[in-house]
C-alpha positions as a Markdown table, in Angstrom:
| # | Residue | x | y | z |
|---|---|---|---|---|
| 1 | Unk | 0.0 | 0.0 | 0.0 |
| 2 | Unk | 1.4 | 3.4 | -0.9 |
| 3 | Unk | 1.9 | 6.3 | 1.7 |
| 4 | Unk | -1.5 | 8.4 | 1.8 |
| 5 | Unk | -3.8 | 5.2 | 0.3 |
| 6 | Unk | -6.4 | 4.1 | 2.0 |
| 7 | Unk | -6.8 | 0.2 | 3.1 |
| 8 | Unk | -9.6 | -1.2 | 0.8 |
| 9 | Unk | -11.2 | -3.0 | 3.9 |
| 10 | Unk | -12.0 | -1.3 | 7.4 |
| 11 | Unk | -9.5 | -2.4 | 9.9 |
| 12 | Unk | -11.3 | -2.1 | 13.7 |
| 13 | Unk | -9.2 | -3.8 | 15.9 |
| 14 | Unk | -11.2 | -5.4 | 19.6 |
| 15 | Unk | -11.0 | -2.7 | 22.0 |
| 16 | Unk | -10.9 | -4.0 | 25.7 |
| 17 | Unk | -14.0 | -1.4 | 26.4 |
| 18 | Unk | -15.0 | 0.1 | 23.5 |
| 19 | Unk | -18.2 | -1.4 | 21.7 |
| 20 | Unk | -17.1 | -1.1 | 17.7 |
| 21 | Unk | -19.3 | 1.2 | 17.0 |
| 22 | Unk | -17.6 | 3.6 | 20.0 |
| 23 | Unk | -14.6 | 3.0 | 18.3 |
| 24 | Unk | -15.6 | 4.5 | 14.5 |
| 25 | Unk | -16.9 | 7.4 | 16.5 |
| 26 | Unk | -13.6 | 8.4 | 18.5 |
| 27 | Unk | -11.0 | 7.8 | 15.5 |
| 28 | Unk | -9.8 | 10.7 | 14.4 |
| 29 | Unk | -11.1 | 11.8 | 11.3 |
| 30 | Unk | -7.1 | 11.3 | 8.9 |
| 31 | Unk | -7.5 | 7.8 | 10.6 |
| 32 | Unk | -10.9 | 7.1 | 9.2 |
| 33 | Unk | -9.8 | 8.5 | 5.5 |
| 34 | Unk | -7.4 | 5.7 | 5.4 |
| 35 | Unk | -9.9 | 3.3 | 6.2 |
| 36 | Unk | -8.1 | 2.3 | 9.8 |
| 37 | Unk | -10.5 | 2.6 | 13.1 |
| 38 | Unk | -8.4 | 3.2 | 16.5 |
| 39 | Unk | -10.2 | 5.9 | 19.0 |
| 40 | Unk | -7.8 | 8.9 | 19.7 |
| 41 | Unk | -6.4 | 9.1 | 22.6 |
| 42 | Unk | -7.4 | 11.5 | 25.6 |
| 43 | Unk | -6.1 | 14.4 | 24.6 |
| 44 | Unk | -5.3 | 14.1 | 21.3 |
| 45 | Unk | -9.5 | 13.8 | 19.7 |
| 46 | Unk | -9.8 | 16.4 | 16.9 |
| 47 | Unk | -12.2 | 19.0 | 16.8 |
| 48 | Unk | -15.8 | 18.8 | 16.1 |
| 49 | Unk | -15.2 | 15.3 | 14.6 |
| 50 | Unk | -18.2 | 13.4 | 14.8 |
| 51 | Unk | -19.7 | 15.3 | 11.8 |
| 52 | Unk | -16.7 | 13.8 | 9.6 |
| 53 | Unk | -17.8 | 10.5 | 10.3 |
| 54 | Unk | -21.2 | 10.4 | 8.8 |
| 55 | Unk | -20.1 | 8.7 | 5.8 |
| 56 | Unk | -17.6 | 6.6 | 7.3 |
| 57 | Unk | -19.7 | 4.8 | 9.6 |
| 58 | Unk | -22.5 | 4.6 | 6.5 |
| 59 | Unk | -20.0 | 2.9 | 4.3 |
| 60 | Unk | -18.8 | 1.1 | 7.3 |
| 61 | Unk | -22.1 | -0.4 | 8.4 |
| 62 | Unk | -23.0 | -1.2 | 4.8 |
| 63 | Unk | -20.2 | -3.2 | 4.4 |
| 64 | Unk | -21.3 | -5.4 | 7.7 |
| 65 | Unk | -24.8 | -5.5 | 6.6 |
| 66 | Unk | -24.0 | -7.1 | 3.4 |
| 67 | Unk | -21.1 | -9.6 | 4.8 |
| 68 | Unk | -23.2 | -11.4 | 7.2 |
């Protein structure tokens, strides 16, 4: 994969807390371009990011709907 190319499946790791879908809400927003899911750390969460994810979390659940 080339530097600035995003993966061409969502990569969510387990969280030991975080439910998956609390995990697509707290990644920052360059994260979720590339297609990779981690929350942000205390500290360092973006700005106003929950509005970026919209269509991250549509394409996201789409692609769980259909793979069940």
């Amino acid at each position: 994969m080339e530097q600035g190319q995003a993966l061409s499946d969502p990569w969510i790791p387990e969280h030991p807390f975080l439910e998956r879908d609390e995990i697509i809400e707290q990644t920052p927003v360059y994260s979720a371009r590339a297609n990779v899911f981690v929350p942000a750390r205390l500290g360092d969460c973006m700005s106003d990011t929950r509005t970026e994810f919209t269509a991250a979390e549509s394409s996201i659940s789409s692609q769980s709907s259909t793979s069940d």
